[in-house]
N, C-alpha and C positions, 0 to 999 in steps of 0.2 A: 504493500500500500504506500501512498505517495504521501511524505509527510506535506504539514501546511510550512510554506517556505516563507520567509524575508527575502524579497525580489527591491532592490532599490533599479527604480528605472528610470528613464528621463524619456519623454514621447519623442517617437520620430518624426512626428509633424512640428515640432516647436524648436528647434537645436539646428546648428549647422557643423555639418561634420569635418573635420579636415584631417584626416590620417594622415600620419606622418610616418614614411617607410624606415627609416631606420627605429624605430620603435616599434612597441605593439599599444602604443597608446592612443588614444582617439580623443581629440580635445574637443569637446561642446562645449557650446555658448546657447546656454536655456534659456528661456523667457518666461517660464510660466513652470507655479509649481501643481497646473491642472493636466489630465495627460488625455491623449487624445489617442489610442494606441492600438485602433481598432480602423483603419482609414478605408471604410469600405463606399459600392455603389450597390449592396443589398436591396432590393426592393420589398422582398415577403419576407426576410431573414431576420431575425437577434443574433447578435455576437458580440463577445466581452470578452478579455482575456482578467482572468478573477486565481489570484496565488500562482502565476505561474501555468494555469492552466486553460486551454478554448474552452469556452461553451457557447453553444446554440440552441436556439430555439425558434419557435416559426414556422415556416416554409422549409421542408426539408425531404422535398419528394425527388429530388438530383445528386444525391448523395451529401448533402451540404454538411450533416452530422460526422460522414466520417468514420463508425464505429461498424464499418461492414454491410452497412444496409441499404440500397439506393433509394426507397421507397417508406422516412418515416416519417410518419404522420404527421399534419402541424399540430394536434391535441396532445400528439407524444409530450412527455413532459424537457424540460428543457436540462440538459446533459453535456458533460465535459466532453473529449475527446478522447479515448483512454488511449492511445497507442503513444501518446505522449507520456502518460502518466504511467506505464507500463516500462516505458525508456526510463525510466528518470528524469526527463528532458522539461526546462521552462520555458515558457513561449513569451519572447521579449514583445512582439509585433507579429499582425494581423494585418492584413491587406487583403480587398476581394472585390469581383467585378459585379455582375449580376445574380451567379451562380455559380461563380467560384470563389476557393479560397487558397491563400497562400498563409503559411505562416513562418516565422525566425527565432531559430531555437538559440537558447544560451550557446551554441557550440557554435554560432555561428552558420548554419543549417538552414535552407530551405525546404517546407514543403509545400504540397498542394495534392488538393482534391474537390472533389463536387463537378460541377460540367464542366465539359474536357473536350469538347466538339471542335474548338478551334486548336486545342493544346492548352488551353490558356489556365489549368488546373496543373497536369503532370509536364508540358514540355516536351514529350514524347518520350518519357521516362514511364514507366510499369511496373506495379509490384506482383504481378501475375496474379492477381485477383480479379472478379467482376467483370463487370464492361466497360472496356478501357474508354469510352465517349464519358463514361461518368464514377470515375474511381472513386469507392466508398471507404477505403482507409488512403491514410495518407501515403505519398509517394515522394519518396526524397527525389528533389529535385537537383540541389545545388547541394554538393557534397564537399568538404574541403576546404570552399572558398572565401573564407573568413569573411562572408556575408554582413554588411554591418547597417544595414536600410532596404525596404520592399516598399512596394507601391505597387497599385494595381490601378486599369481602366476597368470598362464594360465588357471586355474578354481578352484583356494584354492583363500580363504580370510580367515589373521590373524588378531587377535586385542590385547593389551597391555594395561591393567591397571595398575591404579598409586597402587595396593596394590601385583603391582610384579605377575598376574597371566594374563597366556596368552591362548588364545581362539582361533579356528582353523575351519572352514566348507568347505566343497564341496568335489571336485572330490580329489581319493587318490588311485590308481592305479600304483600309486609309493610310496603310506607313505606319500605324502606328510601333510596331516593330522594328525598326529602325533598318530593316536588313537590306534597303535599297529595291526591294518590290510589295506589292499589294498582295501576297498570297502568303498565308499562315504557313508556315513550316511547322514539322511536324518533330522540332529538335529545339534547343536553346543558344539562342544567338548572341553569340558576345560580339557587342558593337567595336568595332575597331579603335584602338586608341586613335589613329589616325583621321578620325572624321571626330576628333574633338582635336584637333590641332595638337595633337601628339603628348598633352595634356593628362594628368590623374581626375579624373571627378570627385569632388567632394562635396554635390550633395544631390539629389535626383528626387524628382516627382511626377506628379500624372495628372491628364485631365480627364473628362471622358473618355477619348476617343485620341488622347496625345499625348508624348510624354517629355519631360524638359531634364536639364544638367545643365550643372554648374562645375569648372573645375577651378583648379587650384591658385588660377589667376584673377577668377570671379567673370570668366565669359561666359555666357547664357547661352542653351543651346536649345531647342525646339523639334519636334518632329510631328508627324502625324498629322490630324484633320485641323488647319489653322480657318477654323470657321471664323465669317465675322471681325476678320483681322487682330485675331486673338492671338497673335506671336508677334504683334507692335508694328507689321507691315501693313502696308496702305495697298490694297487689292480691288481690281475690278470687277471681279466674281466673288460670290458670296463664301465659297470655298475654295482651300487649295490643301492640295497632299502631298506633300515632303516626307518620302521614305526613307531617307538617310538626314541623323540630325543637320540644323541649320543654324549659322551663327547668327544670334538676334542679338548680339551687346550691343550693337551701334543706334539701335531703336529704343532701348530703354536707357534712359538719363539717370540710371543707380547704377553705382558698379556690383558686381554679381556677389562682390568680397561682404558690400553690405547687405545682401540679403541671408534670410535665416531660412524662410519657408519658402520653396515655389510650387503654387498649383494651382486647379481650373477646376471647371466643368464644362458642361456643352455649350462650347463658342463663347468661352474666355478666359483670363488667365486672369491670377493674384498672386503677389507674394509682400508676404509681411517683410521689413526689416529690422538691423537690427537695435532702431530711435524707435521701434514701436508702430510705426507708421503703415499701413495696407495700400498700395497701389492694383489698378485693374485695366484691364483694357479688352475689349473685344463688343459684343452683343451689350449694348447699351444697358437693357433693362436686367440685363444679371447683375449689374458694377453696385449696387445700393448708392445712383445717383438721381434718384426719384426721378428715372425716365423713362421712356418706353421705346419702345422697338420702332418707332419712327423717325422723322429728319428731327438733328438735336440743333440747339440753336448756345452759345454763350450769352452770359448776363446781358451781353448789348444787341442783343435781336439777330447777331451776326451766325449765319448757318456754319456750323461745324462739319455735318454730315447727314445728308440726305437719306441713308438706310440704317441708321440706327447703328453704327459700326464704327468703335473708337480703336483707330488703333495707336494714338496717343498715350500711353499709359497717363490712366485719369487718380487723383489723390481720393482716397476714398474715407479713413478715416485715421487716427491716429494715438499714441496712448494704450497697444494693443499689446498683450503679452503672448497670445494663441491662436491662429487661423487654423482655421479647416473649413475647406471648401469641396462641394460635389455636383450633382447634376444643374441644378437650377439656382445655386445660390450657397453663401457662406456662413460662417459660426465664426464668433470671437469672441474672447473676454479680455478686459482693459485691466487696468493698472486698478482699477477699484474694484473685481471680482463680479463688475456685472457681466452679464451674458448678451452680445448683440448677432441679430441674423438679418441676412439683407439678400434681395435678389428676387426673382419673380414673384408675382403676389395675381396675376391670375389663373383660371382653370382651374386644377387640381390642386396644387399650392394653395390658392386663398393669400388669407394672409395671416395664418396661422400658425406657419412655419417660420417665412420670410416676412422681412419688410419693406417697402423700395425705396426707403434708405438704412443705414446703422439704426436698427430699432432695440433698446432694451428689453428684453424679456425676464417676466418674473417668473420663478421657479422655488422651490420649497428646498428651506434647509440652505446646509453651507454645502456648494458644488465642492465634488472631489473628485470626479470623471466623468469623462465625454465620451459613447457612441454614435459614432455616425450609422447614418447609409444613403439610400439616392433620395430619400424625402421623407427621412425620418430621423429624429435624434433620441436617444436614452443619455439623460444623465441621470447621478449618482451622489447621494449625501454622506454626511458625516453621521447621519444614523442608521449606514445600512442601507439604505432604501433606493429605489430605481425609479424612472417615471419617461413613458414612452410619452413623445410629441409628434404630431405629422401623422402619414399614413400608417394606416394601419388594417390588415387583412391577416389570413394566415395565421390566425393568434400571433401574430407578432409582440401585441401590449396583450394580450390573452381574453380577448374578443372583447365588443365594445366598438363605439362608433368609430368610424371616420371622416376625414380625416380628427385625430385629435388636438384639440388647445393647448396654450399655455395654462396651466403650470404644466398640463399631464395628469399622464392617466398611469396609477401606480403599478409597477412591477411585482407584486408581491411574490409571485409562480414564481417568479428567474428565483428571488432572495432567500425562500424555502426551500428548495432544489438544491441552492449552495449550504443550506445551514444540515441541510441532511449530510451532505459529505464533509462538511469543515469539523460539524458541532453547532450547537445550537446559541452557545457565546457568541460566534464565530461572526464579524462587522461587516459584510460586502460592500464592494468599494473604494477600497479606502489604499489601494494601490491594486499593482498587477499580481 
């Protein structure tokens, strides 16, 4: 049996990494002591990493669970991953598209499992189990390679090692794979050092459908579907697809050294720095600059852009210790522990999730962790306790309307499920 562990971690959405080769030491620069460590695009899913170990809950008829079954139930109760806990192994960081997962073991370790259709779960690795379009236990991916950051799109997963080389699988129908074509290989593709100018990366992220890096000189690099002018280039078509990264430092006015976080969602990009500051650019009404996807005009009535497409990196807010950003809009908490979300607020959204602009959100309790997914957040108190926001299907928040409000609508099923395997003392939350 897996004892309960002391996991000290820092989020990989909030730090900038810079590995330095002649050591084995990896120097971060935090921002935030809330963790965010779960950077998925789940739709019908829960995931939390709680002591070191996954759990899920939800949707889990693609093998999203993990524990050999393709097909369990979303009434199933919600359950660790035991082939970790069987290893001995902690799971530092999560990362998942729609219907997959990846995750990064203390040893440095990648795995992946759940849908597997494009690779974008195993890579074209097998544990000779099941049906390989949907591996129901985990599948070591990335063996060896001192792994030290993952991120995932809608069906790409990346990973980041401490020796600056970054590694890319699944579906690419946009580049998002970086391997200089539109077709998913059925293997894992280490991007050449050479299409980052011969450069270590130290620090990597994702958007829907695209993925970015930074290396060790703070050049900003881009690939994949730059919808909406969402990689700071001024384009006459609505899209463009860049299968092998692309140098974008000369369109953004921050050196890449100052940034801490970079990431998007569908048709634009963010990254916080490290004054606290959030910039954006791309699809107008995603940036939380209370505008809409039509021609934007400046204070003095003077047109900007006629399709709603900034590829200006625009100032959006500042004083920010934590982003996380996904489908349709962002998360942040500031230097005063509030909580703001910003980004589309019609359709399915509302304005219940997002706001279109940095809107405060109230929430119960003192925050101690962030779950994302593609239009849903779980956070997490200081007494224990969980509270789903956004969509919700799938027993995701364990039935109950949707979409749901701020504060939320309580977790209690996830918080009991943990207290049966920890103990019934036992705090969920309150790290990894």
């Amino acid at each position: 049996m897996k004892l309960k562990k002391v996991v000290i971690f820092i989020s990989c959405l909030s730090f900038s990494l810079l590995a330095k080769a002649s050591t084995d030491a990896v120097i971060l620069t935090t921002k935030s002591e809330i963790d965010i460590p779960t950077a998925t695009n789940m739709v019908d899913t829960g995931i939390t990493i709680e002591n070191g170990d996954v759990w899920v809950w939800g949707f889990r008829n693609s093998s999203q669970q993990g524990n050999g079954r393709q097909d369990v139930s979303s009434t199933a109760a919600p359950a660790r991953v035991e082939t970790f806990v069987r290893e001995g192994l902690t799971i530092t960081q999560v990362a998942a598209g729609i219907y997959h997962i990846i995750a990064l073991d203390d040893r440095g370790n990648v795995w992946g499992w759940g849908q597997n259709v494009y690779h974008e779960a195993g890579g074209g690795r097998r544990n000779g189990q099941g049906n390989p379009n949907y591996p129901s236990l985990p599948v070591l991916v990335l063996d060896g390679k001192d792994v030290i950051m993952i991120n995932a799109g809608e069906y790409v997963s990346y990973a980041l090692t401490r020796d600056g080389d970054v590694y890319s699988w699944g579906h690419s129908i946009y580049g998002q794979v970086g391997n200089g074509t539109y077709n998913s290989v059925n293997d894992v593709y280490k991007i050449p050092r050479e299409k980052f100018n011969g450069r270590p990366i130290v620090l990597i992220g994702a958007a829907y459908e695209s993925g970015y890096a930074i290396d060790d000189r703070g050049n900003i690099f881009a690939w994949g579907d730059e919808e909406a002018n969402a990689f700071g280039r001024e384009n006459v078509v609505a899209h463009k697809y860049p299968n092998e990264p692309v140098d974008i430092t000369n369109y953004i006015p921050i050196s890449g050294q100052d940034i801490v976080h970079i990431t998007g969602g569908n048709s634009f990009t963010a990254f916080l720095t490290s004054s606290g500051e959030v910039y954006g650019m791309g699809a107008a009404n995603h940036l939380g600059l209370g505008l809409d996807e039509e021609a934007v005009y400046d204070p003095d009535g003077i047109l900007i852009t006629p399709t709603g497409r900034l590829a200006k990196p625009q100032f959006i807010t500042n004083n920010i210790n934590m982003l996380y950003c996904r489908y349709a809009g962002c998360t942040a908490i500031n230097e005063d522990r509030q909580l703001l979300t910003w980004g589309i607020t019609a359709g399915a959204f509302q304005d219940q999730v997002y706001g279109s602009k940095p809107t405060v959100r109230g929430y119960l309790g003192n925050l101690t962790k962030i779950d994302g997914g593609k239009e849903h957040l779980v956070y997490w108190n200081d007494e224990g306790k969980a509270f789903g926001v956004g969509y919700n299907v799938e027993n995701k928040f364990g039935g109950g309307p949707s979409p749901v409000n701020w504060p939320g609508q309580e977790l209690k099923f996830v918080v009991d499920e943990m207290k049966k395997v920890y103990g019934q003392d036992y705090v969920p939350g309150q790290g990894l």
